[in-house]
Backbone as ProteinMPNN parsed JSONL, in Angstrom:
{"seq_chain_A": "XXXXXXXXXXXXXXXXXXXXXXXXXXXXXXXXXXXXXXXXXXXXXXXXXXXXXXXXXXXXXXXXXXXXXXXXXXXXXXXXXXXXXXXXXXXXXXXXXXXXXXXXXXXXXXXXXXXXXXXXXXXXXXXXXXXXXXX", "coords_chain_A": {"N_chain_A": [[-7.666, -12.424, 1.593], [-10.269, -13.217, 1.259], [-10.598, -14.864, 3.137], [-11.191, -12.328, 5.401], [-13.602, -11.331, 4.842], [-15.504, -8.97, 4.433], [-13.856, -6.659, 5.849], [-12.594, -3.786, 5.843], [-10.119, -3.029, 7.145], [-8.214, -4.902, 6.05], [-8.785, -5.196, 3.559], [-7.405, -2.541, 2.769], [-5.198, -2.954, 4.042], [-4.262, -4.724, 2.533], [-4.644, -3.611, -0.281], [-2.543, -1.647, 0.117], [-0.126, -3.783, -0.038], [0.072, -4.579, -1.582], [-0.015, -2.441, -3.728], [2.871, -1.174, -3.042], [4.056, -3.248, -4.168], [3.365, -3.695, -6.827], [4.293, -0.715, -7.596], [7.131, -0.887, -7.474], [10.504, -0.466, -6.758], [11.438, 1.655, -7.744], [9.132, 3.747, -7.506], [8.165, 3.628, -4.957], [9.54, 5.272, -3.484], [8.928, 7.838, -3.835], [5.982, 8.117, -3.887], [3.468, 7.368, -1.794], [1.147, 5.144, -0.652], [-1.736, 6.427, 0.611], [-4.715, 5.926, 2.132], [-7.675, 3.626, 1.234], [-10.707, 3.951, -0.395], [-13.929, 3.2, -1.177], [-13.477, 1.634, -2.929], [-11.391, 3.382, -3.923], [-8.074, 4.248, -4.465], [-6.246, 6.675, -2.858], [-3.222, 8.158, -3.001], [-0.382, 9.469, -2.045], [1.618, 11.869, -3.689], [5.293, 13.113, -4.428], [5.964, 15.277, -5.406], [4.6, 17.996, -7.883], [5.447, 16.829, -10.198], [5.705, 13.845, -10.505], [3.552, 13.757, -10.155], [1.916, 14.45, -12.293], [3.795, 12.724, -13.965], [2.622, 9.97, -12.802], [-0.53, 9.912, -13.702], [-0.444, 9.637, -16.242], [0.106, 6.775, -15.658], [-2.182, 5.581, -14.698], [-4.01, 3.921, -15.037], [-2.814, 1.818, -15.953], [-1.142, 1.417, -13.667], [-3.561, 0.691, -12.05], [-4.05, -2.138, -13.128], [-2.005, -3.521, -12.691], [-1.956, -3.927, -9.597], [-4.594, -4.359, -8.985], [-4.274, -7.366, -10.093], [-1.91, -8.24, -8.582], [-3.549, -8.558, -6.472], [-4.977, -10.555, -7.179], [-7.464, -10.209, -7.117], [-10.248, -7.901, -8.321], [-10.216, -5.279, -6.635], [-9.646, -2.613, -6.478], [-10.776, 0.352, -8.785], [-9.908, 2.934, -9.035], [-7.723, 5.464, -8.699], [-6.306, 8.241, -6.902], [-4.296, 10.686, -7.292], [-2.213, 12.953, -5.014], [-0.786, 15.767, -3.82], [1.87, 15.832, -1.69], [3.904, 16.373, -0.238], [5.643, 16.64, 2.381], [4.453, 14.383, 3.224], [6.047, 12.148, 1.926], [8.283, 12.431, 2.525], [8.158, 11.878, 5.894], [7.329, 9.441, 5.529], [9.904, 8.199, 4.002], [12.005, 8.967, 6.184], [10.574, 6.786, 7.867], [11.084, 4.45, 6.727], [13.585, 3.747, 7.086], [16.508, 1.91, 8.447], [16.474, 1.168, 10.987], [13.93, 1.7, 12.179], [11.233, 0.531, 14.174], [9.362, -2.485, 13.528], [6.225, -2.924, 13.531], [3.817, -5.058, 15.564], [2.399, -7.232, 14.298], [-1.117, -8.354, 14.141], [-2.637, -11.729, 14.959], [-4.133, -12.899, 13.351], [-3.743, -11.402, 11.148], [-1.195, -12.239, 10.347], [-1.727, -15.41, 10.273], [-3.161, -14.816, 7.831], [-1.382, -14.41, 6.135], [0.046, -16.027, 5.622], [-1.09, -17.396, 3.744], [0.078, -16.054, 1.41], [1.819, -16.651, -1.342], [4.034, -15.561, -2.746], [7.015, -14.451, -1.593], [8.111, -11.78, -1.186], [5.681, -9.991, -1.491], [4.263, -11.034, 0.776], [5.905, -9.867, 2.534], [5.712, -7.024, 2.124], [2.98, -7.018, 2.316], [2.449, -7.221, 5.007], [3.992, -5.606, 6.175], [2.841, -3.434, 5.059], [0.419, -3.397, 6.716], [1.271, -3.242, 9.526], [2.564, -0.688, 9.434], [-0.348, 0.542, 8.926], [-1.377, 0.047, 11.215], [-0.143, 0.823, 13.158], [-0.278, 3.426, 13.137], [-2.883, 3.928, 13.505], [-2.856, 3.292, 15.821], [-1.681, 5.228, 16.78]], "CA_chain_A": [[-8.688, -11.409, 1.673], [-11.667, -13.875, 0.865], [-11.286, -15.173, 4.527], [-11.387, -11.943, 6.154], [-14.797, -11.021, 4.73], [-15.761, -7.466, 4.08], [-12.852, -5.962, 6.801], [-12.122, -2.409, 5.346], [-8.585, -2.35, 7.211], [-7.887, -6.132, 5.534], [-8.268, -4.59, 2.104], [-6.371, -1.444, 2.906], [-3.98, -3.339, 3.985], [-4.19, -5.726, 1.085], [-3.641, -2.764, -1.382], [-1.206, -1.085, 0.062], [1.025, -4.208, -0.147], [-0.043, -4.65, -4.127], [0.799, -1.681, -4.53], [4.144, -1.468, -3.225], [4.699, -4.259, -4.654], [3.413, -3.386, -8.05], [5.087, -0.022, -8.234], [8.22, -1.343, -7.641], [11.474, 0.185, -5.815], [11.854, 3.585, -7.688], [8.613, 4.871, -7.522], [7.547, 3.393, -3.66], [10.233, 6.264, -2.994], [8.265, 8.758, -4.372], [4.675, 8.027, -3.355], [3.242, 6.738, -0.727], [-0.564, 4.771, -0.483], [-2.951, 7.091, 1.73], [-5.884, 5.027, 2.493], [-8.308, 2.836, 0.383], [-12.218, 4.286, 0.557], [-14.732, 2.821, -1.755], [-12.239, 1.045, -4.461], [-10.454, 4.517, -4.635], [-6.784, 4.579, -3.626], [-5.646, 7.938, -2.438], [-2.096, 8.211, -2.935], [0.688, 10.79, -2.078], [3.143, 11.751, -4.356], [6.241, 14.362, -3.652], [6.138, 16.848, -6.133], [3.747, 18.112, -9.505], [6.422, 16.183, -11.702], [5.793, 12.276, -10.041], [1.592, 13.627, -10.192], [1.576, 14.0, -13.826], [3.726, 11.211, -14.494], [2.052, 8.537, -12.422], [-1.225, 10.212, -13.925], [-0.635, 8.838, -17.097], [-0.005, 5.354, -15.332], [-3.282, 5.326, -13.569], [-4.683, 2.48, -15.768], [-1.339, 0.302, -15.626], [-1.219, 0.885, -12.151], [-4.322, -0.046, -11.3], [-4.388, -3.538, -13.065], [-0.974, -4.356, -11.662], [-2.638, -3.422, -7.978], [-6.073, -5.806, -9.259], [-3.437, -8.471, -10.679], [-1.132, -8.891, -7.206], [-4.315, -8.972, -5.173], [-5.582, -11.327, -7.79], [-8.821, -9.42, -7.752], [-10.805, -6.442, -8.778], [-10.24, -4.62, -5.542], [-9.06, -1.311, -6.924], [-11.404, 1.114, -9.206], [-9.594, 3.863, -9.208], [-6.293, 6.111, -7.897], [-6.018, 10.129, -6.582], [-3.014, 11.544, -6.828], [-2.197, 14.343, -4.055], [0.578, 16.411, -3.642], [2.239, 15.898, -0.121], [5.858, 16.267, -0.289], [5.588, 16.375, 3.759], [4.154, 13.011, 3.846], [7.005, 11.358, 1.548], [9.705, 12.787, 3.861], [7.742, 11.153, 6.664], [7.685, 7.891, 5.462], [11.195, 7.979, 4.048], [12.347, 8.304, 7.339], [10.176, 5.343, 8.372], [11.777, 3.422, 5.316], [15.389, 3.404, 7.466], [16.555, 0.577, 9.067], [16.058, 1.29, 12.949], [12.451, 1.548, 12.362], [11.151, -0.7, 14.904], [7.96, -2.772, 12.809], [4.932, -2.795, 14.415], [3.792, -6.214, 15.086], [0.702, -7.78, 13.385], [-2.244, -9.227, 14.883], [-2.368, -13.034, 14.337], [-5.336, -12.72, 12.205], [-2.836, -11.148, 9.648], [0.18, -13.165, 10.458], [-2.308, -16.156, 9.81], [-3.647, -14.554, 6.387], [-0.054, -13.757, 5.391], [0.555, -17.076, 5.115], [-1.506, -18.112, 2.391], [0.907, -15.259, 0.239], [2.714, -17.582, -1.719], [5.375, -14.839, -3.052], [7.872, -13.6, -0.01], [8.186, -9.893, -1.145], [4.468, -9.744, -1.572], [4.261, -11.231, 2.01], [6.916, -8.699, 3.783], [5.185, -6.145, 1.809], [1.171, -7.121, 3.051], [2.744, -7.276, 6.224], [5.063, -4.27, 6.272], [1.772, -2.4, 5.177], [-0.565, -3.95, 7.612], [1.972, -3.006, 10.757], [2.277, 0.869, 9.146], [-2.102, 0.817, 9.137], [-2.377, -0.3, 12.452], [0.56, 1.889, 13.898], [-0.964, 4.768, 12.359], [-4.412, 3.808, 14.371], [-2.499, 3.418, 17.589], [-1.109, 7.124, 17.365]], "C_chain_A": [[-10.075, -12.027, 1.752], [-12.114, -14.201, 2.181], [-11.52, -13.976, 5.33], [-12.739, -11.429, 5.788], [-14.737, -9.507, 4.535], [-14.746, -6.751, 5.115], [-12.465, -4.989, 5.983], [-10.547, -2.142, 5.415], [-7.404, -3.57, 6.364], [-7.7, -5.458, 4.123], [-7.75, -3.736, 1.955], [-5.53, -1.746, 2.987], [-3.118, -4.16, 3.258], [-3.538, -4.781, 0.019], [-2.486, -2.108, -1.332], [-0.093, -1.866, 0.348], [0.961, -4.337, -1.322], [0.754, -3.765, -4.321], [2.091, -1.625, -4.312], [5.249, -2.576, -3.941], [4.357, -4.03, -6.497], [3.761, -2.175, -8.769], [6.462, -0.132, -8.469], [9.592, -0.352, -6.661], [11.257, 1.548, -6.229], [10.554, 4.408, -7.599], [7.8, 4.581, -6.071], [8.126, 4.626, -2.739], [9.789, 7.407, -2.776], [6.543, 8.773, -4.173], [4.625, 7.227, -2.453], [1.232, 6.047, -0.501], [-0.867, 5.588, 0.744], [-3.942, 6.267, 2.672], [-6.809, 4.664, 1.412], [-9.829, 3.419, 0.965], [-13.207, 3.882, -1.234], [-14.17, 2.517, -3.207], [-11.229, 2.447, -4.946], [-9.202, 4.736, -3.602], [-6.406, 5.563, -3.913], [-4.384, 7.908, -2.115], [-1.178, 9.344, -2.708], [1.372, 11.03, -2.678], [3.928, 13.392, -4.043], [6.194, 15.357, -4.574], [4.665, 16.593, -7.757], [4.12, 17.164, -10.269], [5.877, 15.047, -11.316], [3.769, 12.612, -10.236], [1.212, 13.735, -11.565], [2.134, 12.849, -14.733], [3.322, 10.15, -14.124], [0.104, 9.521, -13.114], [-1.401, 9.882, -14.907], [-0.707, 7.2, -17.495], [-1.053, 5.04, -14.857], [-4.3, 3.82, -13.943], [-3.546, 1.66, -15.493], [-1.692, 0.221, -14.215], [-2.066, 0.312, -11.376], [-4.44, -1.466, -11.673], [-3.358, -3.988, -12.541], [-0.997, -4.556, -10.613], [-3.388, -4.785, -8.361], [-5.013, -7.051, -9.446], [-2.683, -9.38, -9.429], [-2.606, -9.041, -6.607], [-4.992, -10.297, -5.496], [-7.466, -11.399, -7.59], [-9.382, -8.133, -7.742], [-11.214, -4.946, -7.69], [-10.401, -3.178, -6.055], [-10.208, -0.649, -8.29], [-10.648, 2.465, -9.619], [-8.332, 5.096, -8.187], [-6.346, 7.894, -8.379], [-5.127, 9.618, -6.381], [-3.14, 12.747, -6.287], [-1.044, 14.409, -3.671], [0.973, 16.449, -2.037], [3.506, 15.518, -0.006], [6.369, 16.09, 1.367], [5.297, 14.614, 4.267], [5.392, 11.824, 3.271], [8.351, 11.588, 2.695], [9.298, 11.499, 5.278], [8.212, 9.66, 6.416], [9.083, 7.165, 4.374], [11.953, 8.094, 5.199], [11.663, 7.235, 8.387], [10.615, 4.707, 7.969], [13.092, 2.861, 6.615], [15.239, 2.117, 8.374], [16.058, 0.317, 10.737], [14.428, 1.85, 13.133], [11.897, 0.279, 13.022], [9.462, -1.363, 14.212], [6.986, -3.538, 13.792], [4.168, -4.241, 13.85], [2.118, -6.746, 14.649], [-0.191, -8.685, 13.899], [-2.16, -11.231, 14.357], [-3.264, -13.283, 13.659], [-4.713, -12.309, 10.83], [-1.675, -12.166, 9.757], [-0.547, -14.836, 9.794], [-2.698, -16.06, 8.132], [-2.335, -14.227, 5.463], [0.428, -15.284, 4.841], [-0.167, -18.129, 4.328], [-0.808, -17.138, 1.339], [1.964, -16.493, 0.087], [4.27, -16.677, -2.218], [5.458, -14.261, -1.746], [7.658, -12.209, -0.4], [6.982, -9.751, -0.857], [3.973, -9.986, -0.09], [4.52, -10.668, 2.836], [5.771, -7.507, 3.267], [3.746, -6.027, 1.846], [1.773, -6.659, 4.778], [3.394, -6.015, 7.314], [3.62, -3.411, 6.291], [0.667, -1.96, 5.995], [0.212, -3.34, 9.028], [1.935, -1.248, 10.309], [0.538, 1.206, 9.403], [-2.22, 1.042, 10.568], [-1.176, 0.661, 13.826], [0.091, 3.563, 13.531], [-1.822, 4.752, 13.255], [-4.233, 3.769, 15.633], [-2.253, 4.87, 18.1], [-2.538, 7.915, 17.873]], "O_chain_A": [[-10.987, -11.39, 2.28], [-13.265, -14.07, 2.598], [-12.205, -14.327, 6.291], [-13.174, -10.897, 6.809], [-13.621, -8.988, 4.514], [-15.248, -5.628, 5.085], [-11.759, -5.485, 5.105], [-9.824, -1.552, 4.613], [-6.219, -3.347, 6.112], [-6.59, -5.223, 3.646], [-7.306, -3.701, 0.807], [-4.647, -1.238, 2.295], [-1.898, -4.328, 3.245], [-2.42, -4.912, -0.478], [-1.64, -1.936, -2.209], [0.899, -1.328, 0.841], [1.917, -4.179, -2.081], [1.866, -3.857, -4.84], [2.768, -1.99, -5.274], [6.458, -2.693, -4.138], [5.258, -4.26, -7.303], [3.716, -2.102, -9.997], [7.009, 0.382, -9.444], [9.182, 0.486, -5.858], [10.97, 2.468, -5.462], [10.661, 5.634, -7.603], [6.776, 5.249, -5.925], [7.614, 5.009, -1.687], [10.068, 8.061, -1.771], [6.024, 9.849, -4.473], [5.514, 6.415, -2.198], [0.304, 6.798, -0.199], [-0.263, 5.399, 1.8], [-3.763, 6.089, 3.877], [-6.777, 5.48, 0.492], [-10.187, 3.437, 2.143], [-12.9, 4.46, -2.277], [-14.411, 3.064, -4.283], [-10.547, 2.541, -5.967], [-9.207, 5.175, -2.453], [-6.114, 5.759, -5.093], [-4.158, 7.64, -0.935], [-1.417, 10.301, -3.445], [2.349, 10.324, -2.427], [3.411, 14.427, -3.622], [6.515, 16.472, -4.163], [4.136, 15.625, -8.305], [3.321, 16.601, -11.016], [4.985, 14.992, -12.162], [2.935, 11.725, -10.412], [0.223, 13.134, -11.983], [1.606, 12.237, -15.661], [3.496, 9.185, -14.867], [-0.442, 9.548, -12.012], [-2.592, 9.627, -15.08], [-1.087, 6.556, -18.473], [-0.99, 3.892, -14.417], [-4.99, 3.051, -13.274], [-3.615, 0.774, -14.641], [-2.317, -0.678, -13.652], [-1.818, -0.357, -10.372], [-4.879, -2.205, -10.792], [-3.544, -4.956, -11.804], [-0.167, -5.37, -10.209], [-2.991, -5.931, -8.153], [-5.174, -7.835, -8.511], [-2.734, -10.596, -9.244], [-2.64, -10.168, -6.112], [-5.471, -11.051, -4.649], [-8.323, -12.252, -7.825], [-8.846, -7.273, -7.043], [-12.026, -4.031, -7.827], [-11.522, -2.683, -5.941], [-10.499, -1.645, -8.951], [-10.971, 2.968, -10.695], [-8.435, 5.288, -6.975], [-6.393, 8.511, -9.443], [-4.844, 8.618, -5.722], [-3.902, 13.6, -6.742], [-0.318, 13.502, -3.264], [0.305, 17.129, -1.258], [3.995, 14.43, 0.298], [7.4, 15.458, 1.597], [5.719, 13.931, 5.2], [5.672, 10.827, 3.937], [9.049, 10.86, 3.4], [9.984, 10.512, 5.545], [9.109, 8.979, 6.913], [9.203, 5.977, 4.074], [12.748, 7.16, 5.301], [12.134, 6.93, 9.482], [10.863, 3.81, 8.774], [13.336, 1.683, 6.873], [14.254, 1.539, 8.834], [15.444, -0.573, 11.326], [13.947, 2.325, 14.162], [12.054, -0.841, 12.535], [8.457, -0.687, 14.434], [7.12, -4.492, 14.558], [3.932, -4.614, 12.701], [0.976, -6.362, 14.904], [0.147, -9.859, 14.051], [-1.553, -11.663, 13.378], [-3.057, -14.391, 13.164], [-5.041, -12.725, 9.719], [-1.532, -12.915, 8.79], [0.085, -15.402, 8.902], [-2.568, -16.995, 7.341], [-2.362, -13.861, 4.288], [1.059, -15.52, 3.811], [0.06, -19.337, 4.261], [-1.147, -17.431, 0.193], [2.648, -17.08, 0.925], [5.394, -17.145, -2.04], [4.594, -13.783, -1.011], [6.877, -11.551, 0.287], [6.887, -9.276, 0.275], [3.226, -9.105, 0.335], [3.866, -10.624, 3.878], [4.966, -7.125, 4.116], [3.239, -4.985, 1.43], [1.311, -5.744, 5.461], [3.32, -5.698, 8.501], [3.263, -2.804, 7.301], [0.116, -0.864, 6.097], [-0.664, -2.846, 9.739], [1.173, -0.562, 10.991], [0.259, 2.175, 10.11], [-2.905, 1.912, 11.105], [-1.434, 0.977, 14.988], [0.466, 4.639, 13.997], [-1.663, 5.666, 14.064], [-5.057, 4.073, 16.495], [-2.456, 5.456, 19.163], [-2.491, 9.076, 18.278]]}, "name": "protein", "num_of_chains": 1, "seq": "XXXXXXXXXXXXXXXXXXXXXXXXXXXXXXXXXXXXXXXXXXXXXXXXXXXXXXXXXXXXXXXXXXXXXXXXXXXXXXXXXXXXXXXXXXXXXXXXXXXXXXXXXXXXXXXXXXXXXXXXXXXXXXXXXXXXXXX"}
């Protein structure tokens, strides 16, 4: 992140591999990162029930977010109800999702991630951003 300099879609795409990576399998199911806008991650989650219980995580979650990026990126997390958007990107999840390939500017910055998951999962997030921006 340090080399890409102030890049907006670099740290978007930075958090939303933290985070997947720092919520972990059962609850990446269940929410989904939105977009990153002035240290505040806007998140989706599928129902009331997953918005009041990640609502009491909002402090954990955010230093485990700050912690993988190994800095103070993150400020603060909305939760928003969008049970439409989890569907969505559970059927992106499946296997015959064809992944959208990554500029070599990220493919280059990916490879100072020293952990692999954390790597697929910058990378995975970074190809969802920028397929999003192509639509």
């Amino acid at each position: 992140m340090r080399a890409a300099g102030d890049s907006d879609e670099v740290a978007q795409a930075a958090c939303f591999a933290a985070w997947n990576h720092a919520v972990g399998e059962g609850l990446r199911n269940n929410v989904v990162p939105m977009r990153l806008a002035e240290r505040k991650l806007i998140v989706a989650v599928r129902d009331a029930i997953w918005q009041r219980q990640l609502k009491s995580m909002i402090g954990q979650l955010i230093s485990r977010v700050n912690h993988v990026l190994g800095q103070p990126l993150l400020s603060s997390i909305e939760l928003t109800i969008q049970p439409e958007l989890i569907r969505s990107a559970d059927a992106e999840r499946k296997p015959s999702r064809e992944m959208h390939e990554a500029p070599t500017e990220l493919l280059f910055a990916a490879r100072k991630i020293t952990d692999p998951d954390l790597r697929r999962a910058f990378l995975g997030a970074a190809g969802s951003c920028l397929a999003r921006l192509d639509d």
